[in-house]
C-alpha positions in Angstrom: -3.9 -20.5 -1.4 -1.2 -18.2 -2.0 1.4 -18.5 0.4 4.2 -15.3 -0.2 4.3 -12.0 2.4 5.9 -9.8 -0.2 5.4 -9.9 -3.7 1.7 -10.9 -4.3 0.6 -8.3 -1.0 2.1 -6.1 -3.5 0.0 -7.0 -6.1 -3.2 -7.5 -3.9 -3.6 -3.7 -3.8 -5.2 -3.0 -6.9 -9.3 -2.5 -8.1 -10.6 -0.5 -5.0 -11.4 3.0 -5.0 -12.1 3.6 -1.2 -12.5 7.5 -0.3 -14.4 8.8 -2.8 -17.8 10.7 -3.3 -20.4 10.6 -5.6 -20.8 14.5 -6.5 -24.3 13.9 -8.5 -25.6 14.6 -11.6 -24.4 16.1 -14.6 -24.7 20.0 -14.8 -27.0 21.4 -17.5 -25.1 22.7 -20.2 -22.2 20.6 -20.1 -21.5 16.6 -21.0 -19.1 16.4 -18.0 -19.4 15.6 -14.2 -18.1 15.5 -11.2 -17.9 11.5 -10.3 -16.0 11.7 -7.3 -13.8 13.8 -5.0 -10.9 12.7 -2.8 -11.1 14.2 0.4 -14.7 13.2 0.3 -16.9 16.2 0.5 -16.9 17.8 4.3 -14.9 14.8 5.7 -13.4 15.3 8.7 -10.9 12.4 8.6 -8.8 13.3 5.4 -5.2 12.6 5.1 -2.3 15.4 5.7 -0.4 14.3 2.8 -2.6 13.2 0.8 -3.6 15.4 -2.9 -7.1 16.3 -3.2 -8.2 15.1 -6.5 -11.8 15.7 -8.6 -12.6 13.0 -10.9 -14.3 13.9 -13.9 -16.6 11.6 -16.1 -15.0 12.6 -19.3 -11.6 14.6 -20.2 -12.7 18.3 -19.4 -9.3 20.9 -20.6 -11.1 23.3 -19.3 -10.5 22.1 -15.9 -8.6 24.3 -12.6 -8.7 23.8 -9.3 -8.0 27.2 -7.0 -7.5 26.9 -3.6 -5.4 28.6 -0.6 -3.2 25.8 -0.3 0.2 26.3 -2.1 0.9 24.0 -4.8 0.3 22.9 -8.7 -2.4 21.2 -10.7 -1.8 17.5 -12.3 -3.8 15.6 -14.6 -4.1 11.7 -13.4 -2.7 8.8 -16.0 -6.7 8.1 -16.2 -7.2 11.6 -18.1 -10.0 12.3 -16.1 -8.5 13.4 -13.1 -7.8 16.6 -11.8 -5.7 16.4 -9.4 -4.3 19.7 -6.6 -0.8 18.1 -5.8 0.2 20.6 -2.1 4.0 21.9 -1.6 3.7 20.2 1.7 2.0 18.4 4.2 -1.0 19.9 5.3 -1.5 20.6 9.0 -3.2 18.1 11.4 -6.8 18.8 12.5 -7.3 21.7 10.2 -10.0 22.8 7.5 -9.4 23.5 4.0 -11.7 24.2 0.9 -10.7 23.5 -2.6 -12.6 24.4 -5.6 -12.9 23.1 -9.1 -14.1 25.4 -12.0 -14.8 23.1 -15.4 -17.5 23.6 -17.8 -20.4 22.7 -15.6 -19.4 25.6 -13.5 -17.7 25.1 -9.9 -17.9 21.9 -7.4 -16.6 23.8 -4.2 -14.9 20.9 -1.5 -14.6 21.4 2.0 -12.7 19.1 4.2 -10.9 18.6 7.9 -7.6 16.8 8.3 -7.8 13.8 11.1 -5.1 13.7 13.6 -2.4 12.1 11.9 0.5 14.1 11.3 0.3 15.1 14.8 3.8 13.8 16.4 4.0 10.4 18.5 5.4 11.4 21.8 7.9 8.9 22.8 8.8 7.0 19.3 10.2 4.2 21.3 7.1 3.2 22.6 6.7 1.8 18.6 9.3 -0.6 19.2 7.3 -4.1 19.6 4.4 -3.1 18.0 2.7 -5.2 14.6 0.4 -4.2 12.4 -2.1 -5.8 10.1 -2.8 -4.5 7.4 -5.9 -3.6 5.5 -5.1 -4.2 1.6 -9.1 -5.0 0.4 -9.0 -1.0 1.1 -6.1 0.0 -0.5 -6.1 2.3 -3.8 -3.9 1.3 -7.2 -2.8 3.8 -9.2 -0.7 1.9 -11.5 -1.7 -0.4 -13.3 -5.4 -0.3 -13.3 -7.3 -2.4 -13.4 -5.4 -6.4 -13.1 -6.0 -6.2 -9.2 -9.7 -7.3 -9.4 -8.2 -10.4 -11.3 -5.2 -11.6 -8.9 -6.8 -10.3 -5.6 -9.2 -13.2 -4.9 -6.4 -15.2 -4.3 -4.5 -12.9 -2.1 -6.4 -13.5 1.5 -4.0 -13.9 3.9 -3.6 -11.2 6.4 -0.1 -9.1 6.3 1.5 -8.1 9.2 4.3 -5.4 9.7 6.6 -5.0 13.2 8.4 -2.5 14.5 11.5 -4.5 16.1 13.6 -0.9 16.5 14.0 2.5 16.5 16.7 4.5 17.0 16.8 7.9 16.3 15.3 8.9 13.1 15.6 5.2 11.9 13.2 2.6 11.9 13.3 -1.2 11.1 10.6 -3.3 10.4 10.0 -6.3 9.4 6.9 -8.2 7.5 5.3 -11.7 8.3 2.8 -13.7 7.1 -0.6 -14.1 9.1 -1.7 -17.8 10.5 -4.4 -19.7 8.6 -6.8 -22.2 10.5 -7.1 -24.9 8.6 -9.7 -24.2 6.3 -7.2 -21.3 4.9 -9.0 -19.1 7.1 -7.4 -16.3 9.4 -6.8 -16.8 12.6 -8.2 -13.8 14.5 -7.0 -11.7 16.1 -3.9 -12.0 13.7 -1.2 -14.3 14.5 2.4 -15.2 13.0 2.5 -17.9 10.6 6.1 -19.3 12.3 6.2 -21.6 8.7 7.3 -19.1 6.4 10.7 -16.8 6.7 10.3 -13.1 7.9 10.9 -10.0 5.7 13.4 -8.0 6.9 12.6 -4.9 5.2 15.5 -1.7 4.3 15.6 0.1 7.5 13.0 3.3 7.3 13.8 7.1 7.9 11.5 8.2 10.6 10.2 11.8 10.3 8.2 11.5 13.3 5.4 10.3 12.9 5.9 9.6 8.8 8.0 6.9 7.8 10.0 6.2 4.6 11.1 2.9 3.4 13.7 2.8 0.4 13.8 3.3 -2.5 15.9 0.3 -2.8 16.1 -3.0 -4.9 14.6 -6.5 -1.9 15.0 -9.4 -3.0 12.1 -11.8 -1.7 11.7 -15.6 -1.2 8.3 -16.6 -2.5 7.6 -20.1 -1.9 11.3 -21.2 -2.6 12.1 -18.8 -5.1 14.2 -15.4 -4.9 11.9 -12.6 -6.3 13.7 -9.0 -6.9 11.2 -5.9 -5.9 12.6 -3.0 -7.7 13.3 0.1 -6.0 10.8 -0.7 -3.3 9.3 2.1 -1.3 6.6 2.2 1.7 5.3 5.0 3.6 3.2 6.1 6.5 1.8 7.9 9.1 2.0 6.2 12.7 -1.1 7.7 14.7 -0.1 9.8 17.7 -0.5 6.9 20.3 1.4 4.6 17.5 -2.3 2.1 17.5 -2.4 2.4 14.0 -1.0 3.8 10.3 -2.5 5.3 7.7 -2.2 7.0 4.5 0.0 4.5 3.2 1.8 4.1 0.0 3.9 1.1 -2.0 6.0 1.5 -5.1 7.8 -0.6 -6.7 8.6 -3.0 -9.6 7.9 -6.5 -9.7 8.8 -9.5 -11.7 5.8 -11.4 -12.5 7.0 -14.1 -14.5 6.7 -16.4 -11.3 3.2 -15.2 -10.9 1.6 -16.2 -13.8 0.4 -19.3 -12.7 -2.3 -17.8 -11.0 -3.8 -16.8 -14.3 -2.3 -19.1 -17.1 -1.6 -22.9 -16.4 0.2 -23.0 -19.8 3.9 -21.7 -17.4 3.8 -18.8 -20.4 6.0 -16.8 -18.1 4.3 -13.6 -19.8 0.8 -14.4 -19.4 0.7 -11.1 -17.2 2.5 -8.9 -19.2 0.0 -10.2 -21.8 -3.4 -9.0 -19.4 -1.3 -6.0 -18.3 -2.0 -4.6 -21.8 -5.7 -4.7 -22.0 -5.9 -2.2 -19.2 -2.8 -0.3 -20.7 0.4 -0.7 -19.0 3.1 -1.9 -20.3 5.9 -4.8 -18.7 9.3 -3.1 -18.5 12.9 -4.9 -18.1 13.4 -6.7 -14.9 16.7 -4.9 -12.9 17.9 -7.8 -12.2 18.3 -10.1 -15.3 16.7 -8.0 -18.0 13.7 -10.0 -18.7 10.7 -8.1 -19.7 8.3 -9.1 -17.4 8.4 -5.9 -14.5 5.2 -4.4 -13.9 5.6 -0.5 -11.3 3.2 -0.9 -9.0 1.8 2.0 -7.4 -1.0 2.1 -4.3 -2.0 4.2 -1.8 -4.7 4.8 1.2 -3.3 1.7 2.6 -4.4 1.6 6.3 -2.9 -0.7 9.1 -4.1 -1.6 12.5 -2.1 -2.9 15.4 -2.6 -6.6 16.9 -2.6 -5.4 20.4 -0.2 -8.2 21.8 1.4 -9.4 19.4 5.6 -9.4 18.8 7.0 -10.7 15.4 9.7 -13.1 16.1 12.5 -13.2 13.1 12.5 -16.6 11.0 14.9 -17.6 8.7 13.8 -20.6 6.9 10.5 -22.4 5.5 8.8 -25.3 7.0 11.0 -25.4 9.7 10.5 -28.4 12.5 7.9 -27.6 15.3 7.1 -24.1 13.5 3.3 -25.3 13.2 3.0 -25.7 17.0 5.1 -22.7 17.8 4.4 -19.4 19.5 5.4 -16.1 19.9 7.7 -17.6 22.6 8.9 -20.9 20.6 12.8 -20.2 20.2 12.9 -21.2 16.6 16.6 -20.0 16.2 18.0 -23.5 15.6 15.5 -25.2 13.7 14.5 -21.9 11.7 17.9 -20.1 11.9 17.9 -16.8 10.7 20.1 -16.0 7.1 22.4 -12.9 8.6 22.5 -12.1 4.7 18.8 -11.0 4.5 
């Protein structure tokens, strides 16, 4: 089992495409459909910030969305999606309708924003709070496609604390979840005490959306030091702070460490090698050059809290008693945490 918070949850959102609809068959007259839409179709639970993107079966130039909402059109990196890209957040809680014309005629979509974007009252009342989150239903955008060959081994839950706030900044930091010992989670989610604490870049808090980065983490991952490129999370903190969603991640990553899960051979480019199948491309590594950087891109990434549950800061691995300890264990001499993280 993979044992790293950071770098492989990075990794582990890819293949999913949650949030879409099936529009139906193909119009008469025309060789293109409609496969999906993003807000599905008369939702009422869409995201504020989210773009509201038609899917087409095949390439269509024909393609334009027209809508109220202020904004421009994009075509995906897939080439088959149209995609309505708004000037700015939409508003909480309100209806919209956004129509594509292509040459099967129009696909009209009508769709309700959920509550988020609605601002938490008292942002101090996030300070405490951890979050698991849900990465089997998160989107990649880039690169398509190796997800649904690293994610099997990427199980173990991923939790994120808030440990301050302070204004219009946030810190958080990122733990591993506790496995029983069949690898299994422990639910609800606990803190595996065995494995060092992310502290993450501290995040600029436009209540209630978040912002973390860009800028350059450097990750231990079983033992080794791992650089994240320009590293970016965002969110949306629900009005009672219980959850976030709407989540995104960017961000380069080396994967020459990671290609043992794929290639026994220690070919430190074995994923660089896959990556080109599904068309990306490995790019220089900012910290040493190497070629073996994959940008990662995901969104819809949605997070829960663990109602009772504080991360505690650790600073080391396999640290003595950390198998037996709790959220109250003090683990700061025998797990000291590195002020330099």
């Amino acid at each position: 089992m993979i044992r790293s918070l950071s770098v492989l949850s990075l990794i582990a959102l890819v293949g999913c495409t949650g949030g879409k609809d099936d529009t139906g068959d193909t119009p008469a007259g025309c060789d293109v459909s409609v496969a999906s839409t993003i807000p599905v179709a008369n939702s009422v639970d869409a995201y504020y910030r989210a773009n509201i993107e038609f899917e087409l079966s095949d390439p269509d130039t024909t393609a334009m969305i027209t809508t109220d909402i202020p904004g421009h059109q994009e075509l995906g990196v897939d080439g088959v999606t149209v995609i309505w890209v708004p000037d700015a957040p939409l508003a909480p809680a309100t209806s919209y309708t956004a129509t594509l014309d292509y040459c099967g005629g129009s696909v009209p979509l009508s769709f309700t924003t959920s509550e988020l974007g609605t601002e938490i009252a008292e942002t101090g009342s996030l300070v405490g709070r951890t979050y698991v989150l849900a990465l089997a239903d998160a989107r990649i955008i880039e690169p398509a496609g190796i997800g649904s060959v690293l994610s099997g081994y990427l199980t173990t839950d991923i939790l994120l604390g808030v440990s301050d706030v302070n204004g219009t900044e946030l810190n958080i930091i990122g733990a591993l979840g506790a496995t029983d010992a069949d690898g299994n989670n422990i639910e609800p989610s606990e803190q595996d005490y065995c494995d060092p604490t992310i502290p993450f870049p501290p995040a600029t808090l436009d209540n209630p959306f978040f912002s973390v980065g860009p800028e350059n983490a450097t990750i231990s991952v079983a033992g080794l030091e791992v650089l994240i490129g320009n590293l970016e999370i965002t969110g949306t903190f629900a009005p009672d702070g219980t959850y976030f969603d709407g989540g995104t991640l960017r961000g380069t990553i080396d994967t020459s460490l990671l290609s043992g899960l794929i290639d026994d051979s220690g070919d430190p480019n074995a994923i660089c090698a896959l990556a080109v199948n599904f068309g990306a491309t490995c790019e220089a590594c900012p910290d040493d050059g190497d070629p073996y950087c994959l940008t990662l891109v995901a969104d819809q990434i949605f997070a829960e809290e663990v109602d009772g549950l504080s991360l505690v800061e650790v600073g080391g691995n396999n640290c003595m008693g950390c198998a037996d300890a709790t959220e109250s264990t003090d683990l700061s001499e025998t797990c000291p945490v590195d002020p330099s993280m």
